[in-house]
N, C-alpha and C positions, 0 to 999 in steps of 0.2 A: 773683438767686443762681444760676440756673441757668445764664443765659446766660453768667456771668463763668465759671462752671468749663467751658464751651463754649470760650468763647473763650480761657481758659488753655491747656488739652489740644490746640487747632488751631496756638496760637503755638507750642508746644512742640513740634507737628508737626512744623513750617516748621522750625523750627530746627534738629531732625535732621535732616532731609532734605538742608536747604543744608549743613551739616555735612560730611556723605557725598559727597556731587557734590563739594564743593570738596577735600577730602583726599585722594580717587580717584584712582589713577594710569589708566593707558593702557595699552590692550594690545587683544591680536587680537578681535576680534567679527564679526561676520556680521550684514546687515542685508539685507532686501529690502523694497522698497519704501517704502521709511521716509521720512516726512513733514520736510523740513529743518529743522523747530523742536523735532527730535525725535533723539537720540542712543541708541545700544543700550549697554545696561552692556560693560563689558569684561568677554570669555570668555564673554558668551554669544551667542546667537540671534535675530535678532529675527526677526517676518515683519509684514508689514502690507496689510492688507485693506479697502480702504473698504466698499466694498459689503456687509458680513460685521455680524453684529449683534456680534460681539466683533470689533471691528477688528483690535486689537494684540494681537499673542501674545510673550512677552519669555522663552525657552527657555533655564535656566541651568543643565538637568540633567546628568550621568556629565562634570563639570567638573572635581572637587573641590576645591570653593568650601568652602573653611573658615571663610570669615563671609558675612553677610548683603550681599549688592552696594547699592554704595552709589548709584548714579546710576538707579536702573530708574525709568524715565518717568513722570508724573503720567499720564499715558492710557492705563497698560496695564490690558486687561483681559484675559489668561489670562497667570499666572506660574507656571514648570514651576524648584522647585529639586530635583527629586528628584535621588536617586544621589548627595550629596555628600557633604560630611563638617563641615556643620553640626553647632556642638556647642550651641548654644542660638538660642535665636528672642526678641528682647530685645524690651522691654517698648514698645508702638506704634513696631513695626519697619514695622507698613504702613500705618499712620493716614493719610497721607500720597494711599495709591492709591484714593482716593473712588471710581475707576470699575470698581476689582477684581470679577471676577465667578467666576474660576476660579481655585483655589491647590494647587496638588499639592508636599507637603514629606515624602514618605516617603522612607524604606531613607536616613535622616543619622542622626546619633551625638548625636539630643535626648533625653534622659533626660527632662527635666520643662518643662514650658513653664510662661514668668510669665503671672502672672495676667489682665495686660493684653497679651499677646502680637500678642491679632487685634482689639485696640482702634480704633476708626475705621473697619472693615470691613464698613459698614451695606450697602454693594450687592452682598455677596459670596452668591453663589447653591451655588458649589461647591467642598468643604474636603476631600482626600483626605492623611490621613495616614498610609497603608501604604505598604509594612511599617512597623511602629512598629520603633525601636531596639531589642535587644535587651536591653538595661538598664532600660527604662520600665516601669513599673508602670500596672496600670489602676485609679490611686486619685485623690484629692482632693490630692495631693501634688505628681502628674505632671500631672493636669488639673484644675487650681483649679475650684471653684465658680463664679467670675465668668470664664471664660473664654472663652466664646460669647456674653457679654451683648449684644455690641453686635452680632452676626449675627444682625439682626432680620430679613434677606430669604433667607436660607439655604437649601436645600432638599436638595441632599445630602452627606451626611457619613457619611466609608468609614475606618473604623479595626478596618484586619485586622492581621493576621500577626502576633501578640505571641509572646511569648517564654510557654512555658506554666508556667516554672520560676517566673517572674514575681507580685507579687500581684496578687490582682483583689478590688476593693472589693467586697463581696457582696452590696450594692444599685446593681451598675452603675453607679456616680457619676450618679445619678438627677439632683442637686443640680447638677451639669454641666448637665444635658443638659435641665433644667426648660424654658430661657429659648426653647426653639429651636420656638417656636408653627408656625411654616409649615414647618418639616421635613417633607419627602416621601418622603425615602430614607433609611434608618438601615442601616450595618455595623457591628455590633460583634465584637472577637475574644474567641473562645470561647464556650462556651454554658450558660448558669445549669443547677448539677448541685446533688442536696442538697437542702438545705433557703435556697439562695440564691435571693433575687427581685428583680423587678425594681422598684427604689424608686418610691413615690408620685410621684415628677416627672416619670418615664414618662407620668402621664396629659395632661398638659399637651402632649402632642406631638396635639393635635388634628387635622393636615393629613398624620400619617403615613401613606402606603399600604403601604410595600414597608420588609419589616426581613428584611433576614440575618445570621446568624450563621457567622463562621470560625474555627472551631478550626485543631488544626495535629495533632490527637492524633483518629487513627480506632478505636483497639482499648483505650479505656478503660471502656467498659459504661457512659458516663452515663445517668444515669435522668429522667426529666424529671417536676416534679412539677405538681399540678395549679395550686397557686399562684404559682410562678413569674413565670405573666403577667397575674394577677390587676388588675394597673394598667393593663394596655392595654386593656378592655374598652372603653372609651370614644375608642378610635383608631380609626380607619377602614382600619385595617389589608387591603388586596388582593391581598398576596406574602408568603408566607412559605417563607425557604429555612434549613434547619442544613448547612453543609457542614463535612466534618469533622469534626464535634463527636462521633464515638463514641457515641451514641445508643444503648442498646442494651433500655431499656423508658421504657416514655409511661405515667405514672399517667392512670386513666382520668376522663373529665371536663375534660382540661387545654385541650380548643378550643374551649370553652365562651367564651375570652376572645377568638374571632376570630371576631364571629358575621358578620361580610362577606367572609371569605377566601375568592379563587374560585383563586388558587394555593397551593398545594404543593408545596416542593422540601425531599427527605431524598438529600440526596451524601455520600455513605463513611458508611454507619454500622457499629452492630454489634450488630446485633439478633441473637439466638440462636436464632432459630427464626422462619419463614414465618408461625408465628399468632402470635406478637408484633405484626406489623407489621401482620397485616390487623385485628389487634383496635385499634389506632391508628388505621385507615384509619375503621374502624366509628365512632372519636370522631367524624368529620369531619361526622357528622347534624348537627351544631347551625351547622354553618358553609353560606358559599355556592359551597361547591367546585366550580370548574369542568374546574380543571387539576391532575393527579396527577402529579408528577413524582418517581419512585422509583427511584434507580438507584446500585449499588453500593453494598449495604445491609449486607453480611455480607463484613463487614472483619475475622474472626477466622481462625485461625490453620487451621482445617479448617470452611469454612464451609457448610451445611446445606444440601439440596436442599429450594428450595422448589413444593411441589406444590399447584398452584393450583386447586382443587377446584370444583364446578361451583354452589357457595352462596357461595363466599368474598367476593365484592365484592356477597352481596345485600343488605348493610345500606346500600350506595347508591343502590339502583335508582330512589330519590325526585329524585336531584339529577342536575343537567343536566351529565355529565361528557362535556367538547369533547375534552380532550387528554389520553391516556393515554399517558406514556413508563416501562415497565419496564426497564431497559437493565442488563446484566452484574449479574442477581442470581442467577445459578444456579436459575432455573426448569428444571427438568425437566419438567413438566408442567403445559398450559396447558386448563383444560377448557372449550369453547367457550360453553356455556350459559349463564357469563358475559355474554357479550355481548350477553344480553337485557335486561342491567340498564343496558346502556351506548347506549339507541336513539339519543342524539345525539352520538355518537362522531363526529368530526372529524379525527383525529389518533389513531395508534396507531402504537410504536414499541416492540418487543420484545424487541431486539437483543442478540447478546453474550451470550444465557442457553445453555441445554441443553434445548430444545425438542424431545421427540421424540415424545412422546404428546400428542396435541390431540382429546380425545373427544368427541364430540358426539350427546348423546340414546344413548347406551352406541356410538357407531359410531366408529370412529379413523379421522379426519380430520389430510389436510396442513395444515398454519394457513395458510400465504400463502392458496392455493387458497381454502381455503371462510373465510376474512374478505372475499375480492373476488368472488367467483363463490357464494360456498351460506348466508352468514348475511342477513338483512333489516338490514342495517346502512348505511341508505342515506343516511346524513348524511357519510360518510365521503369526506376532502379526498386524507389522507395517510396510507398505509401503510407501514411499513419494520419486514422481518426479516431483516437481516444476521445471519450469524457465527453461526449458530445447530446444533451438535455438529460442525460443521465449520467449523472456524476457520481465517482466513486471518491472515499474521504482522503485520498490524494493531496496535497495543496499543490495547484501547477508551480513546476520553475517559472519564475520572477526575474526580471531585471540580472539577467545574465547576460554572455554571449556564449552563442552555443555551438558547438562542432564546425556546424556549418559556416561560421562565420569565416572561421582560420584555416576552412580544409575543401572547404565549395559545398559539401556533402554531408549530412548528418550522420554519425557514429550507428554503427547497428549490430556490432557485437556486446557481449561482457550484457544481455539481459537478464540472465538471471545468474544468481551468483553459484548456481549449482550448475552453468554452461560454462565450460570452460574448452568444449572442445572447439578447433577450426579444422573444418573441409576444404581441400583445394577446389578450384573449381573444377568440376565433370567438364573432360570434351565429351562434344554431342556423341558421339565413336561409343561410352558407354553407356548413355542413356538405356535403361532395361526395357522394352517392350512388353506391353502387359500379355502372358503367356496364360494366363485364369481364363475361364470362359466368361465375360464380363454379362450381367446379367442386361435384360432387355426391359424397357427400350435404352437406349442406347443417346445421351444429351453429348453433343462437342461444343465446348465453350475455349475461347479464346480469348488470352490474355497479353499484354506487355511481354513481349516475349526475352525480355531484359531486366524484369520485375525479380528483385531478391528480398525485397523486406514489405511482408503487408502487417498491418495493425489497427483492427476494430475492437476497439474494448468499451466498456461502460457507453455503450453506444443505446439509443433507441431502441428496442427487443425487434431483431431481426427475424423472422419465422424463416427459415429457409426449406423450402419446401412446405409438402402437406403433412398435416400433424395424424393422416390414417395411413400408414403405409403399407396397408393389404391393398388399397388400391391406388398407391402410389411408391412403385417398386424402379429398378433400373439401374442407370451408371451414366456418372458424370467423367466424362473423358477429357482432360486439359491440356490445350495445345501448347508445342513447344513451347518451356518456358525454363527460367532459372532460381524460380521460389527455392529459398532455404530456408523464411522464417516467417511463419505466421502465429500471428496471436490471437484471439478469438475467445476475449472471455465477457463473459456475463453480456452474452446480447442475445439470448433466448434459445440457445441449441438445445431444446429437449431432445428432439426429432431430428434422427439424421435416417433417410430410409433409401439414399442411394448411396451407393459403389462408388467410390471417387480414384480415379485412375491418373498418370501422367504426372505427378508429383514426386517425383524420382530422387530432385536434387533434395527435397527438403530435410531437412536438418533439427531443424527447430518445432515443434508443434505446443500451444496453448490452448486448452478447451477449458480452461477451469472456471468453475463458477457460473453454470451455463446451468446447471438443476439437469444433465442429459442422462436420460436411465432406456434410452433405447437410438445405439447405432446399429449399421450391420453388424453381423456375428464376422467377418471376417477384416473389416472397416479399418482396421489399423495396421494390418500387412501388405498394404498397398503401398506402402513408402519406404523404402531399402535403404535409404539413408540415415533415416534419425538417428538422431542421436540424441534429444531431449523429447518428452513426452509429460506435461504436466493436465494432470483430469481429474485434479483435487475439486473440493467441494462441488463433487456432481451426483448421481444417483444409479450408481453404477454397478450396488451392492448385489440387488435381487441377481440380474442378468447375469453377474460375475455367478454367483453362487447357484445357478442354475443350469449354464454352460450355454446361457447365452451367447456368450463374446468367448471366442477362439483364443488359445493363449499366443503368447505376443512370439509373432514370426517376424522380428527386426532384428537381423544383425548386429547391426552397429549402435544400437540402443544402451546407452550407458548412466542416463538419470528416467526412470519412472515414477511420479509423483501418483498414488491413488489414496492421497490422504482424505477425510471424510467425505466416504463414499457408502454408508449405510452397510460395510460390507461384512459379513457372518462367519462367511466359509469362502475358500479358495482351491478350486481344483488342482489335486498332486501336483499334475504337471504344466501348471500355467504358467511359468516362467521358465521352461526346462529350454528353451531356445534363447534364452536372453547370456550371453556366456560374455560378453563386452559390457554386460551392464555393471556397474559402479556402484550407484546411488539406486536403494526403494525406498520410497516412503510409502507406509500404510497407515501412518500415525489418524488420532480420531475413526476408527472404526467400531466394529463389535467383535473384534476378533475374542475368541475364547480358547483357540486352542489353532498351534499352528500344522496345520492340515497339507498346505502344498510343501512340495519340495524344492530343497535348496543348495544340492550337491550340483549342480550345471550352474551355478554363480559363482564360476571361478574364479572372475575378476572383483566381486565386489567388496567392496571397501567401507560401507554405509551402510545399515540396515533401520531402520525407523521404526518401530512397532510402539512408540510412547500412544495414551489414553487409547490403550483399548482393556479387553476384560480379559485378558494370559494370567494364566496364576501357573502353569508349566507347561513343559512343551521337548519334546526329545531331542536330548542334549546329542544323538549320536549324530542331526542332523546337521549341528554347529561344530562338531568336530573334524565332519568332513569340510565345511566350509575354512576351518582352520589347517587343516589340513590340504587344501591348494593354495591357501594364502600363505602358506609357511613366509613369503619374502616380506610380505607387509599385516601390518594389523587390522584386523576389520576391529569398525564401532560395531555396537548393535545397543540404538536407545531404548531401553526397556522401559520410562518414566511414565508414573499414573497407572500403573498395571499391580491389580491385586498380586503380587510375586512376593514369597516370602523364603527367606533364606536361612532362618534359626529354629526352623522344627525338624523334625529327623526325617520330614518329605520331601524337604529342603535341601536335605542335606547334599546328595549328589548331585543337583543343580551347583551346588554353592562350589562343591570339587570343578566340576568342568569348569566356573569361572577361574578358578584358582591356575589350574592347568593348563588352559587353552591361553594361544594369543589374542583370542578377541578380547575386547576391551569393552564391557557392559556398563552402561550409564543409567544408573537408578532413578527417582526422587530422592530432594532430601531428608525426607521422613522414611524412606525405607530399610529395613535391618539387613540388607544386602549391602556389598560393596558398595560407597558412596564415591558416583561422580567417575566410576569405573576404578579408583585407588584400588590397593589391595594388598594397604600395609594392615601387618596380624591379619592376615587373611588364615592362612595354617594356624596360626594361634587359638583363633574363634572355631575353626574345624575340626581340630582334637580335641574343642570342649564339645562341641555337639555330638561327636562320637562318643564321647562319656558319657555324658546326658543321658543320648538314647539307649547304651550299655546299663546304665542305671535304671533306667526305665524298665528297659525289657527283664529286668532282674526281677524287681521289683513283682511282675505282673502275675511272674509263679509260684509267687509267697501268698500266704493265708490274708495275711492283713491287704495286701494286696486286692484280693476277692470282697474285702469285709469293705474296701474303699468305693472299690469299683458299684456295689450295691448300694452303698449308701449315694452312692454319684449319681447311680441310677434312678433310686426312689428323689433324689432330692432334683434332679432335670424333666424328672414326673411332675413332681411339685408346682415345678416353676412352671413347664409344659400346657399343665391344668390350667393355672392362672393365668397365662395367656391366653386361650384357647377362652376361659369367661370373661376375659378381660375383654376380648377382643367380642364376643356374642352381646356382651352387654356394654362395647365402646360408649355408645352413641347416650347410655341412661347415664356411664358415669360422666362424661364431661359434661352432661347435662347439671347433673348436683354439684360436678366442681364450679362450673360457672356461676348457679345460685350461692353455692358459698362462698365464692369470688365476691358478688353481689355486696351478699349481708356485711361480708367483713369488711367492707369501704361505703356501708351505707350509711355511717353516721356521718352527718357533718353534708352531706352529698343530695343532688336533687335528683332523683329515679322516674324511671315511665310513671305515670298517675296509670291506676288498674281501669281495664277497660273490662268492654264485654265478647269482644271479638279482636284475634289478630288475622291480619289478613295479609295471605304470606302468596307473592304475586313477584314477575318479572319485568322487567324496565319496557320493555317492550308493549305490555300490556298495560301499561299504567294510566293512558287514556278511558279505558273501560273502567276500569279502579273506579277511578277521580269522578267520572260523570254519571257513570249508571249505579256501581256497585254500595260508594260510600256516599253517595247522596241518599238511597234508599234507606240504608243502614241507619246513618244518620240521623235524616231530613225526616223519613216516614215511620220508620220502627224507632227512632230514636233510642240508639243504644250510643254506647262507646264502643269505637273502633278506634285500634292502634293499626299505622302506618307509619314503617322506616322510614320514609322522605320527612313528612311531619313532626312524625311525635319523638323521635332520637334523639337525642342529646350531642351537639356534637362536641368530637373530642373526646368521647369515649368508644372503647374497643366494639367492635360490630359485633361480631360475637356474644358476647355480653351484653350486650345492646340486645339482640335478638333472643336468648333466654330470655331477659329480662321481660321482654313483651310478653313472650309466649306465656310467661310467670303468673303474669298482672293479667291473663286474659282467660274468658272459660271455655272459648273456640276457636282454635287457628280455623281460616278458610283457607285452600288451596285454590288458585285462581292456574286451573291445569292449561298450557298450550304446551305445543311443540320446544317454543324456546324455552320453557319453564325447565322442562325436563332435562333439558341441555345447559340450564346453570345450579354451579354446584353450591352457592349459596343459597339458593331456594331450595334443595336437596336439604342442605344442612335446618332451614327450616324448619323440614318438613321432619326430620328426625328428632329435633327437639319437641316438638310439639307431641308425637307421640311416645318421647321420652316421661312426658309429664303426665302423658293419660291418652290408651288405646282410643275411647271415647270421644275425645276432645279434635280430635280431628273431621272437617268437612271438606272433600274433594267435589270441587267445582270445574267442570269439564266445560272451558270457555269457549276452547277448538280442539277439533277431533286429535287427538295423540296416538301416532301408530302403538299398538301396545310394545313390540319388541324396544322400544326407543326412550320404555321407563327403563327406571332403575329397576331391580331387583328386587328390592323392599317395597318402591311404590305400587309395580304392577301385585304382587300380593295384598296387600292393603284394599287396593281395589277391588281383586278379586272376594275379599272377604266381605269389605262393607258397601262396596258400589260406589256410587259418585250424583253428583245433581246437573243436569245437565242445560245450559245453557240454549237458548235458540232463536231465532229470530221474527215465529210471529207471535203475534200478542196474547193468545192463548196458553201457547207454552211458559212464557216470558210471566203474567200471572200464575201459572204452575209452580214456575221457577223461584217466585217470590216467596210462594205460600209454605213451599219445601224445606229452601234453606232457613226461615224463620223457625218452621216446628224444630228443625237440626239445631239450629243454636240454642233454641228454648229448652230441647230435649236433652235426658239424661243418657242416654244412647241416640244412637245415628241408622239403627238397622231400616229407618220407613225410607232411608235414601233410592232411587231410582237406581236399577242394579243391570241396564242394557248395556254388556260390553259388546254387543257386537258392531259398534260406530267405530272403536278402537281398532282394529283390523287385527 
């Protein structure tokens, strides 16, 4: 009996299958390496791999394949129909592929699958149905009961993204998911809220370790209750994550049903409060927690600081927690005494909170600092507190799960994408002993002696150390340790003024964006291992170009980043040790000419030189560099660099790119090879050789002479007129602006003419307002113009400020120190004597070092003097009587002329 319904079901196989292949038209497909007894469906993919334990992979996904392909091979094992516009999955559509082991059919248009759908499907190991359609329900309708029967080798099965509008059976379709005995991995969407649980057939999942949960809704306050997962007590459950799911309280008792869970993952919830979540954290006594993964908990609308007090994780101090990542949950405050409960801490990641109080034993502590240098937390691998009250424009990872969740540990390689190297680890046997005379006095700090990964970035401005290092000199010496990678950018390194020793293994180093323009001069040879060096955006230029800083004695040094670093000039031979290095960047500097040498860059492969100011640079030094690289091509970005390649100065730059293997990348506005091409490259070559054959013919001919003269007088010409253009700038934009003026004065409302403009800085606008234009005013009763007032807005400032000075018969200068320092008030002050030497009144409100005028003001001064403001009542009646006869006066010369206040 059995065997007949066996063998019925298998002919029935056969029969659709031949069905499909023979009614199948033709059309475009892709195959690689594909076995000749073997065809790829039409419109998809194929790849094929012997050596590979899944050989055949058959790719039909973002096709939109609106039914099921009819020819896909009896030997595939991984089939990808995602992305398409399947509207059903018909009844042993795969019975056929015996050797299926991977099936991926999310984000199609299947509302409900038949009941025999994945009939035949006894070797399939991996079933991903997300996104589910938005139409599908999560019930016995859309996922029959006998739907999985026959995935009796199954292990994982990911049914996320549903639609939340959607129903959801309220015993999880238990009755589904009964059959699936060796299931390893469960995703379900959405998360049991209420009084929903999860059905009795749950317990039959024997072999499950790892269950998450995907909502799609963070700010709905679900509750979780104790029974819920009352039927998994009997799974072997070792991962548990809710993302999504709006979490926003845990009855207590509820991980009672997880007595082996050694992870924890809660992503976007909506806890109300910091002791919510630690009184959930306190369930976790019945479990075997090893890893806490907590982040982005407080998904409401103004969400709570949480202050993490120095009892708050003591209901764990029993359990052996490896991996603690808190990430973007608005910690304000982290109190360190915690960390006694956590002595086999491995992993800590606190990133993305508001970290600013860190107390320890009543004393406030830096956290980076005293987690690596002051707590006994000597189990520790990896460190990271990025983004912490100084945030960099980042957006944190969201509603993830992250390394740590699937591996215990967080990922700490592949940081930048120019790292690509791996170090084995050092036995201690190599460790180098520092053999330098290490300067005095002499600091030993001790660290995690098992610490491989630290990371403070966009942190608090760290001062390390004293910012005078004439009297604070010496060496930091670091006890055994196994640092490979630290990062350290933008938390205030101007100032490094000690010797840092013991860092042997490191690998990795990040100082960029720290503004540092003084370490020691030999500060970076103290590490034999590097192999990355990034000290972009710092101020490294002067020092560099002075022979501050020592050139780099690293080895094994194969990326150097010293991109905008102010830098001018480069000592010959400051990279002449770097013979492993790869990758330079210099890019963003002020390079003008390249100065150091570059024949001991045997290995490199990359050269960066884009926005700087190169317009040539000797090519003999790029030929030797092509010249060891004979087996591979070096880049070298030349982009944003005044570099010109079609003048005959050009020319034999333009031959060496032609010639060499390096490969030069221009802009693309520049008359150089584009983008390093270097089709017609000879083409363009032996015209410019004509050109400037033409040229130089030319130059010993008469008419030749008769041109050159007339080029001559006529670059005089131009020469002149610049030269008065420029003496007499300030008179003509003056009349350009009046005749700007007129020619838009009809029809328009302009400053009404006053009797005084009074040309002053925001600063002093207090004195203006109360003393200067009340007097003006109130007691002499004139007209005075003032830009905050009398302006029109809406029209150009400039304009606006002729125009006053136009309409007025004396600017006053209201002189302070700020005045002189804004170049608006400059531009004032030009106009006004654009209109009339005379017309000008300097009023010395507060003393102005002289060096600290312009050039033109302190002249001015010197010629006509100034009236000088004061504060007792005598002078102050002085001061009245002065600047009154100055405005009424047809000259200025009775002005008060003591520059010696000036300094």
């Amino acid at each position: 009996m059995h065997m007949g319904a066996s063998t019925g079901r298998a002919f029935i196989c056969l029969f659709v299958y031949v069905i499909w292949t023979v009614t199948g038209n033709t059309s475009t497909n892709t195959t690689e390496n594909m076995p000749r007894n073997v065809s790829c469906p039409v419109l998809c993919r194929c790849a094929y791999t012997p050596s590979a334990r899944l050989p055949l992979t058959v790719d039909c996904s973002n096709r939109l394949v609106g039914h099921m392909p009819r020819d896909i091979p009896l030997q595939t094992n991984v089939l990808d129909l995602r992305n398409n516009e399947l509207s059903e999955i018909p009844a042993r559509a795969f019975c056929h592929l015996k050797q299926l082991a991977f099936l991926f059919l999310g984000n199609n248009m299947v509302a409900k699958f038949d009941k025999d759908s994945f009939a035949g499907l006894t070797a399939l190991e991996h079933l991903d149905l997300s996104p589910l359609y938005y139409g599908m329900n999560f019930d016995y309708e859309s996922l029959p009961p006998s739907l999985f029967y026959d995935l009796t080798q199954l292990r994982v099965l990911i049914v996320e993204n549903m639609n939340t509008k959607n129903h959801i059976q309220r015993d999880f379709i238990d009755r589904t998911m009964a059959p699936l005995h060796r299931l390893e991995q469960l995703s379900l969407p959405y998360s049991p809220q209420g009084n929903w649980i999860l059905g009795p057939g749950y317990s039959n999942l024997t072999s499950l370790k790892t269950l998450t949960f995907q909502g799609t809704n963070s700010i709905n306050g679900t509750q979780l209750k104790r029974l819920t997962f009352d039927s998994l007590k009997n799974c072997p459950i070792e991962r548990l994550a809710f993302k999504i799911c709006g979490i926003g309280s845990v009855e207590p008792g509820i991980m009672v049903s997880f007595p082996r869970l050694k992870t924890l993952a809660l992503e976007c919830s909506n806890f109300h409060s910091g002791k919510s979540v630690e009184d959930f954290l306190c369930d976790l006594k019945t479990t075997s927690i090893e890893n806490l993964l907590i982040n982005d908990i407080f998904q409401i609308r103004m969400p709570p600081k949480w202050t993490i007090k120095a009892n708050s994780f003591e209901c764990l101090k029993q359990k052996l927690i490896k991996t603690l990542e808190l990430t973007n949950n608005n910690i304000d405050e982290f109190d360190l005494n915690n960390m006694n409960y956590f002595s086999h801490l491995e992993n800590a990641d606190l990133s993305y909170n508001s970290i600013f109080r860190a107390p320890y034993n009543g004393v406030q502590k830096i956290i980076p600092e005293a987690l690596i240098f002051s707590l006994p937390i000597w189990n520790l691998k990896y460190v990271k507190m990025d983004n912490n009250v100084i945030h960099d424009d980042r957006v944190p990872p969201r509603c993830a799960l992250s390394h740590s969740f699937w591996h215990g540990h967080p990922k700490i390689t592949s940081l930048n994408a120019d790292y690509t190297h791996q170090i084995s680890n050092t036995s201690s046997e190599t460790i180098r002993k520092p053999t330098d005379r290490m300067p005095s006095p002499i600091i030993r700090l001790s660290v995690p002696e098992n610490l491989e990964f630290w990371s403070t970035s966009w942190f608090l401005k760290w001062n390390f150390g004293s910012s005078d290092c004439d009297t604070e000199t010496g060496s930091i010496v670091i006890g055994p340790n196994k640092l490979r990678y630290m990062i350290l950018v933008d938390i205030g390194f101007k100032i490094l003024c000690q010797e840092i020793y013991g860092l042997d293994r490191l690998e990795y180093l990040d100082l960029s964006q720290n503004g540092l323009h003084f370490p020691p001069k030999n500060f970076f040879n103290h590490f034999p291992s590097l192999t990355y060096l990034n000290l972009s955006n710092n101020d490294l230029g002067s020092l560099i170009s002075n022979g501050g800083l020592s050139s780099f004695k690293t080895p094994n040094l194969e990326t150097l980043d010293l991109s905008q670093n102010k830098i001018r000039t480069i000592p010959k031979d400051f990279f002449a040790s770097l013979v492993a290095l790869k990758k330079l960047k210099l890019s963003g500097n002020r390079l003008a000419t390249v100065s150091f040498s570059l024949i001991n860059l045997v290995s490199v492969e990359y050269i960066d030189l884009s926005v700087n100011q190169l317009s040539a640079f000797s090519s003999k030094e790029l030929d030797l560099i092509g010249y060891f690289n004979s087996s591979s091509e070096v880049v070298l970005n030349m982009r944003n660099n005044p570099v010109t390649c079609l003048g005959c100065d050009g020319a034999e730059f333009f031959r060496w790119i032609t010639d060499s293997n390096v490969t030069v990348t221009f802009s693309e506005d520049s008359n150089c090879t584009t983008n390093g091409t270097k089709t017609d490259v000879k083409r363009i070559l032996r015209r410019i050789h004509k050109e400037c054959d033409r040229i130089q013919q030319l130059i010993v001919s008469h008419n030749q002479w008769m041109s050159l003269g007339v080029s001559l007088l006529s670059c005089a010409a131009v020469v002149c007129g610049l030269v008065t253009a420029y003496v007499y700038r300030w008179n003509i934009k003056y009349r350009l602006y009046i005749l700007r003026r007129r020619l838009r004065k009809r029809g328009v409302t302009t400053t009404p003419p006053g009797h005084v403009y009074i040309s002053y800085d925001d600063n002093d606008y207090c004195w203006v307002m109360n003393e200067l234009l009340r007097h003006l005013e109130e007691e002499n009763e004139l007209d005075v113009i003032i830009d905050q007032r009398d302006f029109i807005g809406g029209a150009s400032l400039a304009e606006a400020i002729a125009e006053g000075v136009d309409n007025s018969r004396k600017t006053v200068l209201v002189l302070s120190e700020s005045y002189v320092a804004n170049p608006w008030c400059e531009f004032e002050f030009q106009m006004s004597l654009a209109r009339g030497y005379n017309s000008v009144i300097p009023v010395m409100f507060q003393p102005v070092p002289f060096d600290s005028m312009t050039k033109s003001l302190r002249k001015y001064i010197k010629a006509r003097g100034y009236i000088k403001w004061t504060g007792s009542r005598e002078g102050q009646l002085l001061f009245w009587k002065r600047l009154t006869e100055a405005i009424f006066s047809s000259d200025n010369q009775r002005i008060q002329t003591d520059l010696d206040d000036m300094g």
